[in-house]
C-alpha positions as CSV (number, residue, x, y, z in Angstrom):
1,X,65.1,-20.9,120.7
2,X,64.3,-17.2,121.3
3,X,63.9,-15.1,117.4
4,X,66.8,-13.2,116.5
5,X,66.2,-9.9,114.7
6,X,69.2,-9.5,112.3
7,X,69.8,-5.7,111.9
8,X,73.2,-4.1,110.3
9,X,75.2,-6.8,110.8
10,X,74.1,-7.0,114.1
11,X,72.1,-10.0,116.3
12,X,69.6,-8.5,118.3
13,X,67.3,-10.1,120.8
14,X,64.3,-8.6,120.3
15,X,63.5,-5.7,117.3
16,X,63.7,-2.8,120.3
17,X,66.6,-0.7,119.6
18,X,67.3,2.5,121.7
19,X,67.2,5.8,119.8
20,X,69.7,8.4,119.4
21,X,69.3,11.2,122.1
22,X,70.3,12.6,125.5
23,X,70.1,9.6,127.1
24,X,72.7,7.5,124.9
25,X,75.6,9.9,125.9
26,X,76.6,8.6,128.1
27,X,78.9,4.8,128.2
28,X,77.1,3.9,131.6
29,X,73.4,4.6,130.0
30,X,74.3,2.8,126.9
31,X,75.3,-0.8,129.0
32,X,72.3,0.0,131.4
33,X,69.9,0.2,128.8
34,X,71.4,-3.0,127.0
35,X,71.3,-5.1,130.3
36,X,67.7,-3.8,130.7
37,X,66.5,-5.2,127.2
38,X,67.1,-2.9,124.3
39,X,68.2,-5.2,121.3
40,X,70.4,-2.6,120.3
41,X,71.1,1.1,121.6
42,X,72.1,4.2,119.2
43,X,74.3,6.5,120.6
44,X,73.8,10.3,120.6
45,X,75.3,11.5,117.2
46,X,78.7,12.2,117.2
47,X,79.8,15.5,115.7
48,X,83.9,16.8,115.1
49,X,82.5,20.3,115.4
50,X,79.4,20.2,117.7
51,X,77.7,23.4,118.7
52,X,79.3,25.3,121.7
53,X,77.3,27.1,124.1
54,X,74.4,25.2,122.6
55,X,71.6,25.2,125.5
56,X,70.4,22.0,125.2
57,X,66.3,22.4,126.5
58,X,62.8,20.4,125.8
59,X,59.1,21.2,126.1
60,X,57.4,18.0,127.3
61,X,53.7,18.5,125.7
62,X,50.8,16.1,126.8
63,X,51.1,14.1,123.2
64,X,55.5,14.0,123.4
65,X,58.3,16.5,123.9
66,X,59.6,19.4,121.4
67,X,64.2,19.3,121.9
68,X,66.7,22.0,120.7
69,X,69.0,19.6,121.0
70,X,71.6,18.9,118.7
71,X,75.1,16.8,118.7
72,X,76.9,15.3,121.6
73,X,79.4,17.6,123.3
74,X,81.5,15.2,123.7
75,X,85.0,15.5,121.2
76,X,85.1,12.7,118.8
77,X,88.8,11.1,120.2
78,X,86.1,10.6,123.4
79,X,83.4,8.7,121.5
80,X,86.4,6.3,119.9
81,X,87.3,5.4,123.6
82,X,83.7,4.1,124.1
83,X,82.8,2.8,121.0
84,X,86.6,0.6,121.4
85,X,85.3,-0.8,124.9
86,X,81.9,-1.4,123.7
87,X,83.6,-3.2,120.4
88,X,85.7,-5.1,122.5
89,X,82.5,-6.5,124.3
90,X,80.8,-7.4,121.2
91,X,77.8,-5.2,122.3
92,X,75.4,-4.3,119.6
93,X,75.5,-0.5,119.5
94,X,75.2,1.7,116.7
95,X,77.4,4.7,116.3
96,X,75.0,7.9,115.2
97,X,77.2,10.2,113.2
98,X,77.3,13.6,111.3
99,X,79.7,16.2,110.2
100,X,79.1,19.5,108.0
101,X,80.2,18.1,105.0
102,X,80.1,14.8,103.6
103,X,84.0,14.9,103.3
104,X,84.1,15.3,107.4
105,X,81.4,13.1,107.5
106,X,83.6,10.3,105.5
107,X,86.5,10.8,107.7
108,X,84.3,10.3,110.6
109,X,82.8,6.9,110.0
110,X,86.4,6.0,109.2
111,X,87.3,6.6,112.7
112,X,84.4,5.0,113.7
113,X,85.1,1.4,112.3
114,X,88.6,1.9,113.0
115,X,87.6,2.3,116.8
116,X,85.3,-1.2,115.9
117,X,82.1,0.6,115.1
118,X,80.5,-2.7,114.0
119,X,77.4,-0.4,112.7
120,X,76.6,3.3,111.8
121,X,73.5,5.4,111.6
122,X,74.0,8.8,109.4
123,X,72.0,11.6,111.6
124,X,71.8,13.9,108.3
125,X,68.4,14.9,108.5
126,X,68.5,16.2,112.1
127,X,66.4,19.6,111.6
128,X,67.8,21.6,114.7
129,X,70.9,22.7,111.9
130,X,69.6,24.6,108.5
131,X,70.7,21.7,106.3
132,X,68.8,19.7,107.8
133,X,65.8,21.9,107.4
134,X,66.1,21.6,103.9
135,X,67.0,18.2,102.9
136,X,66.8,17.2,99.5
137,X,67.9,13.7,97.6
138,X,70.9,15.0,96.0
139,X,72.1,16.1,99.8
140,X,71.5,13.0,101.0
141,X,73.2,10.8,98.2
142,X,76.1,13.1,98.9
143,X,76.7,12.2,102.3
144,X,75.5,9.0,102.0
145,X,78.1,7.9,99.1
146,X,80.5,10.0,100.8
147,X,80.4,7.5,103.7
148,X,79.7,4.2,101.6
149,X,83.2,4.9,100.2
150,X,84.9,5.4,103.3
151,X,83.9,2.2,105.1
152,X,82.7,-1.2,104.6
153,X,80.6,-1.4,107.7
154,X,76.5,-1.7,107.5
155,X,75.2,1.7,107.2
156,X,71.5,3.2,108.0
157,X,70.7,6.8,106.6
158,X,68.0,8.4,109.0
159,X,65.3,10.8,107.3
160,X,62.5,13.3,108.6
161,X,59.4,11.7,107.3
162,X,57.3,14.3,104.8
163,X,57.4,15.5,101.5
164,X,60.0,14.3,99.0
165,X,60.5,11.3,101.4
166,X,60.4,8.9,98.3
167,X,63.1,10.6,96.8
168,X,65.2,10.7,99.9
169,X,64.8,7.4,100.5
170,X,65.8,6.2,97.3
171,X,68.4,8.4,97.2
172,X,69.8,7.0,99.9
173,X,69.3,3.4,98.5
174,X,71.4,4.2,95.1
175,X,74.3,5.8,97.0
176,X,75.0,2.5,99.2
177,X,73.2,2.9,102.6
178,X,72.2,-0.5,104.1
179,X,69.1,0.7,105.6
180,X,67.3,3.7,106.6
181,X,65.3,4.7,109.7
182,X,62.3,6.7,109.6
183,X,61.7,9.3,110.9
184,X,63.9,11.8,112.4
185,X,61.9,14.3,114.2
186,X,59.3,16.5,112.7
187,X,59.1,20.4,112.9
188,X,56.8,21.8,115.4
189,X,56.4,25.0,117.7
190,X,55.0,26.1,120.6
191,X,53.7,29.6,121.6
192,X,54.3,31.2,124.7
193,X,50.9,32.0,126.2
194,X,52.1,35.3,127.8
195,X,54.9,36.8,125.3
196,X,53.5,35.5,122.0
197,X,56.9,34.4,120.9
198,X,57.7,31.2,120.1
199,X,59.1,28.8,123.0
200,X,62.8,28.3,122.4
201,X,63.2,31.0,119.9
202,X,62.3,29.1,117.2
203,X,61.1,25.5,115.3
204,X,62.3,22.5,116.5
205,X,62.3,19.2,116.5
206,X,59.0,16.8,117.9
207,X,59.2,13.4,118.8
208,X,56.9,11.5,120.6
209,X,53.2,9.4,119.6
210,X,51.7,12.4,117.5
211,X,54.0,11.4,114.9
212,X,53.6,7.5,114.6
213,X,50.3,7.5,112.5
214,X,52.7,10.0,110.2
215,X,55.3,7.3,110.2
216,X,53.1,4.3,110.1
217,X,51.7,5.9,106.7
218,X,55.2,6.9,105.4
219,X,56.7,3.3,105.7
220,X,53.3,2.1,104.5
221,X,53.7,4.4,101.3
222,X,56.9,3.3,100.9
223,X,57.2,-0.3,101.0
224,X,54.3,0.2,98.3
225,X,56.4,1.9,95.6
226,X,59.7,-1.2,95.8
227,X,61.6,-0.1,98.1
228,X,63.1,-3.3,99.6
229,X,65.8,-2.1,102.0
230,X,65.5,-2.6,105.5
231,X,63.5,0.4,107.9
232,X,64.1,1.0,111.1
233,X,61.0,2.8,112.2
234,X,60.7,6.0,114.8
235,X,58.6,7.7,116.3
236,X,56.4,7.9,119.3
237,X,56.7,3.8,120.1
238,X,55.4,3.6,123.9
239,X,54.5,0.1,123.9
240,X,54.9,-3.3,122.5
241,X,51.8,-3.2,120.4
242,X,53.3,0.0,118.7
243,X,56.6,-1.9,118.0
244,X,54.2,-4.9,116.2
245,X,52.8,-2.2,114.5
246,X,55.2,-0.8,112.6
247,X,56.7,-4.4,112.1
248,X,54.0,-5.1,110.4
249,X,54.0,-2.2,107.7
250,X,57.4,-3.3,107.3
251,X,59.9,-2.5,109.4
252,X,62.9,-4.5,110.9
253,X,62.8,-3.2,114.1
254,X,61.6,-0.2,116.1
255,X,63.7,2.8,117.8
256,X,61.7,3.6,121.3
257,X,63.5,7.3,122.9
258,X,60.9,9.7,123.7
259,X,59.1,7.6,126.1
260,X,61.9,6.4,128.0
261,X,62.1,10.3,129.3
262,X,59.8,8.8,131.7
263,X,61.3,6.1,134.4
264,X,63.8,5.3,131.5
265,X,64.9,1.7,132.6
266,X,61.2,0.6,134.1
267,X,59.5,2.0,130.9
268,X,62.4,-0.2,128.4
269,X,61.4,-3.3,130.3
270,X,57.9,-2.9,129.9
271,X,58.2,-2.4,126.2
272,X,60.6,-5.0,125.6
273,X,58.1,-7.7,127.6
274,X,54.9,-6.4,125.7
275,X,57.5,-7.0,122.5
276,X,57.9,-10.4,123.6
277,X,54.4,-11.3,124.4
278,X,51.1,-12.0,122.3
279,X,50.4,-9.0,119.9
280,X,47.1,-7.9,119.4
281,X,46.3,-11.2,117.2
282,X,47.8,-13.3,119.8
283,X,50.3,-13.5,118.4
284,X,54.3,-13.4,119.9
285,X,57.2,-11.5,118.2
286,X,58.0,-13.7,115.3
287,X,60.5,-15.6,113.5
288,X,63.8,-14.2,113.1
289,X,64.1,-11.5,110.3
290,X,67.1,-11.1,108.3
291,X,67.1,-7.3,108.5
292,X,70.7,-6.8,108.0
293,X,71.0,-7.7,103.8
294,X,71.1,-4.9,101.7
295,X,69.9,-5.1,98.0
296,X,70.4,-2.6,95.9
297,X,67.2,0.1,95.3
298,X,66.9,1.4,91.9
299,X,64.3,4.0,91.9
């Protein structure tokens, strides 16, 4: 019998899951990329007041990508349509969510499992807003209680990895969340070479295998100091040996996104097989791992 990775409530067939992004806005991409192999897909986060105008650009570098990208544009009654059809297929997707406050935030995630949302991901941390460029625990134990009261379904809280992480994390852990996935991206600019200024006016976010070793260490750091929820790891996963890596500092499962910016479906496959097969040890993927229990973090 092939493993079963259990993560928020859901039964995944491998620990791969999809991240949140431009390529999960779509209904089509998410089946696609679940008929491919991902264990579980996250969709882009779903906003009730997303940007307009916002022009949505990325810098691929030789080490990942730098993205101004936000929210999905889509309205929220949209994203309640396709979370109902994916409910009603019993697909395991998880519904990436933010608002500007945690109130709005609340009300959101109620909509969510109302629509059958059978899982949620929080997308506070998400530094292309100011709040996000300054997150501290007592935001994130605000939004994250502010959702734990609003719904009963398994929750994950993600974070930027970096300073204070321990704090957030906990946080997080004390206010309800199920899990939480590290990391969100990390702040990074480029310089134009003939202007001076800074490529897309500004700081933001970079995702892609520069930031796993920053990861690795941060779950690493983590698990050492008790903290015994569930981790879905990200950042910069381009194979199956990277997926066993983080596995093995103690994650659940592993979110893949950057990479797939490259012959999306083909480059999935190959990750999930790699997955499957012998690890560096010669080893395969592992007994199943009851990733979706949440016990309670006290700090």
């Amino acid at each position: 019998m092939a493993a079963v990775t259990r993560v928020l409530g859901l039964d995944l067939a491998n620990p791969v899951v999809v991240g949140s992004g431009l390529l999960t806005d779509q209904e089509r991409n998410i089946r696609k990329l679940l008929t491919t192999g991902a264990g579980a897909v996250v969709t882009k986060t779903i906003h009730p007041n997303p940007p307009a105008g916002l022009d949505e650009r990325i810098i691929r570098l030789p080490t990942g990508m730098i993205n101004s990208t936000t929210y999905s544009k889509r309205s929220v009654s949209h994203w309640m349509d396709i979370l109902r059809g994916l409910a009603r297929d019993r697909l395991p997707v998880i519904a990436s969510l933010h608002a500007d406050t945690p109130a709005e935030l609340a009300e959101l995630a109620a909509r969510a499992e109302a629509a059958g949302g059978r899982a949620l991901e929080l997308g506070i941390s998400c530094l292309n807003e100011e709040d996000g460029l300054h997150d501290t625990p007592e935001r994130v134990h605000a939004y994250t209680a502010a959702a734990r009261a609003a719904v009963r379904v398994p929750f994950s809280v993600k974070l930027a990895s970096g300073e204070g992480l321990h704090d957030r994390a906990f946080a997080a852990a004390r206010a309800g969340a199920d899990a939480v996935t590290i990391s969100d991206t990390l702040p990074a600019a480029v310089v134009h070479p003939e202007t001076g200024d800074l490529r897309l006016g500004g700081v933001f976010g970079y995702s892609g295998p520069g930031i796993k070793p920053l990861v690795l260490a941060s779950l690493w750091q983590l698990r050492r100091t008790g903290f015994t929820l569930p981790v879905l790891a990200s950042g910069g996963v381009q194979s199956g040996r990277d997926v066993h890596d983080y596995l093995r500092v103690g994650a659940v499962a592993a979110q893949v996104y950057t990479a797939l910016h490259t012959d999306m479906y083909l480059t999935l496959a190959r990750i999930v097989a790699e997955t499957a097969g012998p690890d560096s040890t010669g080893r395969g993927a592992g007994p199943v791992t009851e990733a979706g229990r949440s016990e309670r973090v006290r700090s």
